[in-house]
C-alpha positions as CSV (number, residue, x, y, z in Angstrom):
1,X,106.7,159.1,69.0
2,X,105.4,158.1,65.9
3,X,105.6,154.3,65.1
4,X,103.8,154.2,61.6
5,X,102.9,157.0,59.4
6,X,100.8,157.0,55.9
7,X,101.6,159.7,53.4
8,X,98.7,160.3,50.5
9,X,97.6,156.9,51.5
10,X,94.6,155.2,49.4
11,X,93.9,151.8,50.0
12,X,92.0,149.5,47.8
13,X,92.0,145.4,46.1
14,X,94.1,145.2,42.6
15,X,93.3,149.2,40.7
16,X,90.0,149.6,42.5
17,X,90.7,152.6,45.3
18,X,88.6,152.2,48.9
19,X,89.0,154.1,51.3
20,X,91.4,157.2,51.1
21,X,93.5,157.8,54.3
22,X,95.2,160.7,53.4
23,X,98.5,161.7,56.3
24,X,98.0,160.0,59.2
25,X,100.2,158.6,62.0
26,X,99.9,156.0,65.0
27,X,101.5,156.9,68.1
28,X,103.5,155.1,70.5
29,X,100.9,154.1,73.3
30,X,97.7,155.1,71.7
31,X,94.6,153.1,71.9
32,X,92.6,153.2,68.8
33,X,89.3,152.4,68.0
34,X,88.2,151.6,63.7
35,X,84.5,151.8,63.1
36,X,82.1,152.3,60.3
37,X,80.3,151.0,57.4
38,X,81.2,147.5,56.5
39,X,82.7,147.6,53.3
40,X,84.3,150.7,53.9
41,X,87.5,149.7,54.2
42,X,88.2,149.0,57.6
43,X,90.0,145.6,57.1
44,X,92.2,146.3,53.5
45,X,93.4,149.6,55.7
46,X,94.8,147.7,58.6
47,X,95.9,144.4,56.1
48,X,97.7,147.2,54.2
49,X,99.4,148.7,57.1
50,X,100.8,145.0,58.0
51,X,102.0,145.3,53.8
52,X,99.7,142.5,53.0
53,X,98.2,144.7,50.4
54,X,100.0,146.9,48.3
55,X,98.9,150.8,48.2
56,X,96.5,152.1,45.4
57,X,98.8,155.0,45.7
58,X,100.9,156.4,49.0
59,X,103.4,155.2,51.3
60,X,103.2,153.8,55.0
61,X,106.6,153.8,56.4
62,X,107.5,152.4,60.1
63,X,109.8,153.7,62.7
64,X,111.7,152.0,65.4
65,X,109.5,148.5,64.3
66,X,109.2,146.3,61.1
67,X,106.1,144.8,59.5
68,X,107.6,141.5,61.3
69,X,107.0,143.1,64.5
70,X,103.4,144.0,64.5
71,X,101.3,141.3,66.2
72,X,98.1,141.1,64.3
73,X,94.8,139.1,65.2
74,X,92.4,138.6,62.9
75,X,89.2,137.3,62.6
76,X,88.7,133.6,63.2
77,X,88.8,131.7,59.5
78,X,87.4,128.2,59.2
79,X,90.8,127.4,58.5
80,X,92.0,128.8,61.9
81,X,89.3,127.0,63.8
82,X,90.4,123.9,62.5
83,X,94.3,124.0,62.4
84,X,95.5,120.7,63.4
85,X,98.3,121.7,65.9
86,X,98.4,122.6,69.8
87,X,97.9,125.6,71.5
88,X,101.8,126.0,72.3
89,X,102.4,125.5,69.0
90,X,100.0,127.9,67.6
91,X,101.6,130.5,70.3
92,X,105.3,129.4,69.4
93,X,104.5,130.6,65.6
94,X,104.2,133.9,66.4
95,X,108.4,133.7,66.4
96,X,108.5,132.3,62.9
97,X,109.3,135.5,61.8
98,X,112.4,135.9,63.7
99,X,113.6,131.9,62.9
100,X,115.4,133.4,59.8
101,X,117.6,130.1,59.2
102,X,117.0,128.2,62.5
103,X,114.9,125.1,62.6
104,X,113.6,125.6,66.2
105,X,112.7,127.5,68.7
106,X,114.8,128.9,71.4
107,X,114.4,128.4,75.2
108,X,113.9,132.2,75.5
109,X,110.9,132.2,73.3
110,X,109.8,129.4,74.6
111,X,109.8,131.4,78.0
112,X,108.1,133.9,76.2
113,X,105.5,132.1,75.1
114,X,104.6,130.5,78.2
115,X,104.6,134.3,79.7
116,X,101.8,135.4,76.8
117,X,99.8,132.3,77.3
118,X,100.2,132.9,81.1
119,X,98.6,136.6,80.1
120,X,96.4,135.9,77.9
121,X,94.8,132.9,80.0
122,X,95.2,129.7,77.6
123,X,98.0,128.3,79.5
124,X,95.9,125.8,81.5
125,X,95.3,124.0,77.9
126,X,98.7,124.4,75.6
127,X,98.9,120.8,75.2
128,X,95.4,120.7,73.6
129,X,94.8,121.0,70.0
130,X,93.6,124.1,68.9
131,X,90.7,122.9,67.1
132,X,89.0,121.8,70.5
133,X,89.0,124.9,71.6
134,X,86.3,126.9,72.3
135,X,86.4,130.6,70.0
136,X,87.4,132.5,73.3
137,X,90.0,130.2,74.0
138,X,91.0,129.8,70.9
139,X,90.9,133.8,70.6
140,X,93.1,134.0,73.3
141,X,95.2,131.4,72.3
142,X,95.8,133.7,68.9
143,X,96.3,136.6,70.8
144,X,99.1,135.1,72.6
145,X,100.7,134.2,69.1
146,X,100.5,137.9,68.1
147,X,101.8,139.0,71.3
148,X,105.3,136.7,70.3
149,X,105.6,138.5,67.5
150,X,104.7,142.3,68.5
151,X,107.4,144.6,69.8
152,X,104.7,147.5,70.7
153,X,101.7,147.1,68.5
154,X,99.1,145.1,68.1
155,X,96.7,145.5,65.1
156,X,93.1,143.8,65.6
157,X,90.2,143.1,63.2
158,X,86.8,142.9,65.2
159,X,88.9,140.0,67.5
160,X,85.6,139.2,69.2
161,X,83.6,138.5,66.5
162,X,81.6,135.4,66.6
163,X,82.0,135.4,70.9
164,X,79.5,135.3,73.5
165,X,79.6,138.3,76.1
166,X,81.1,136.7,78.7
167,X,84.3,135.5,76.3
168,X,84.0,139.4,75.0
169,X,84.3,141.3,78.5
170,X,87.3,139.0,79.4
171,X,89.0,139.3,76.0
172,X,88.8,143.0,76.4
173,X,89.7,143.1,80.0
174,X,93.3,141.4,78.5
175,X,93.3,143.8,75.7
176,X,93.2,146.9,78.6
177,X,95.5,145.3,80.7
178,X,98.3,145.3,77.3
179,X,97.3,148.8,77.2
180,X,98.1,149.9,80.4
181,X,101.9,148.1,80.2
182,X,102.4,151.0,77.0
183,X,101.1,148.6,74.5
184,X,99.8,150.4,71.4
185,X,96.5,148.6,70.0
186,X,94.6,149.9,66.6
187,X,91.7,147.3,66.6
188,X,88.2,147.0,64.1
189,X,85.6,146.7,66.1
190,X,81.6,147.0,66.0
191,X,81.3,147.2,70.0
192,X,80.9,151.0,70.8
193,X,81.3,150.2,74.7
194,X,84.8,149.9,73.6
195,X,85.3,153.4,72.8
196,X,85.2,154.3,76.3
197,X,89.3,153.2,76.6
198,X,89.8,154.5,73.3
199,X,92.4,157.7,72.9
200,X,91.3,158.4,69.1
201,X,88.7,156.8,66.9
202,X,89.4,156.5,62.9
203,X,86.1,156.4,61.5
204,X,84.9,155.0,57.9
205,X,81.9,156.1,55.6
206,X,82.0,158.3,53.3
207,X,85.7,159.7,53.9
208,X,88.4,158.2,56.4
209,X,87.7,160.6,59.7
210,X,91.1,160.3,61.7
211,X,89.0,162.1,65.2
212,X,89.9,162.3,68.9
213,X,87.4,160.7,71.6
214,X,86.0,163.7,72.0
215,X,85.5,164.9,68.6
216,X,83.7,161.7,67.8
217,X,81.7,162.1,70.5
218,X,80.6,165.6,69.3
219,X,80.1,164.9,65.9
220,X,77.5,163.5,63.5
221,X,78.9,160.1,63.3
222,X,78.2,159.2,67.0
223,X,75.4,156.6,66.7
224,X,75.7,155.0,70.2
């Protein structure tokens, strides 16, 4: 089953065209790796999937799922690092979306969130403020937030960026385990170990390569 498909899909800032993705879809339960060139295109791809960008030209539509059900972590912003609010709090906002008129939270997704933070492994410190954190907590803190709002899919930009190895093997070991429940993940990332889990790879440079494991491994591309 296909949960988002792009249809003569270019992607780009304002009129200036990046990366053409041509047809394309994400399945249910895939695991997909981005790679590439920085400056490619990696990140305006997946920020236009979520319809933060608008399409140089081409569609993306969603099935079964709306943009408000994607969970998306991105890289850590000064901003992030220093948001003056605790770690339930942070998780809790992942439900904003679904608030519509409310003014608070329900007990249910307050339930929820407790589950994700349980999960994820911040739920030792979801009284502390988020700025305290270390970036793998604080990593896994966000990660909980997107998993409030995902129904199946979580879209990732290079989530371990900045994190020592230690904080990287255990944010991946999470990311597996999501996997292995039927949780689709399309995530950016520069760590080629990774690819080892990965069903397909989508590979930038010169052209948009949508390839299996496989095929990458055969091809040109494979630098590891």
């Amino acid at each position: 089953m296909n949960l988002i498909e792009g249809r003569d899909l270019i992607v780009g800032y304002g009129h200036q065209p990046i990366a053409a993705a041509g047809n394309f879809a994400i399945r249910k339960g895939e695991y997909i790796c981005m790679i590439g060139e920085n400056g490619a295109g990696k990140t305006t791809f997946l920020r236009t999937m979520l319809g933060l960008l608008r399409p140089i030209s081409g569609t993306v539509a969603f099935h079964d799922i709306r943009k408000e059900e994607i969970g998306w972590v991105s890289q850590q912003t000064p901003t992030q690092k220093d948001f003056p609010a605790s770690v339930e709090e942070v998780v809790l906002s992942g439900f904003a979306g679904r608030l519509s008129h409310r003014f608070f939270y329900t007990c249910e997704e307050k339930k929820k969130a407790a589950e994700h933070m349980s999960l994820t492994g911040c739920l030792n410190c979801r009284e502390r403020s988020f700025r305290q954190l270390s970036g793998g907590q604080r990593q896994r803190a966000l990660l909980a937030r997107a998993l409030c709002a995902a129904k199946e899919i979580l879209l990732m930009d290079e989530p371990t960026a900045g994190l020592d190895s230690s904080a990287q093997h255990a944010f991946y070991d999470v990311i597996d385990g999501l996997h292995e429940k039927g949780m689709t993940i399309v995530m950016i990332t520069h760590n080629l170990s990774c690819l080892s889990k990965a069903d397909r790879i989508i590979h930038f440079g010169s052209a948009v390569a949508f390839l299996s494991k496989d095929e990458y491994l055969r091809s040109t591309m494979n630098v590891s």
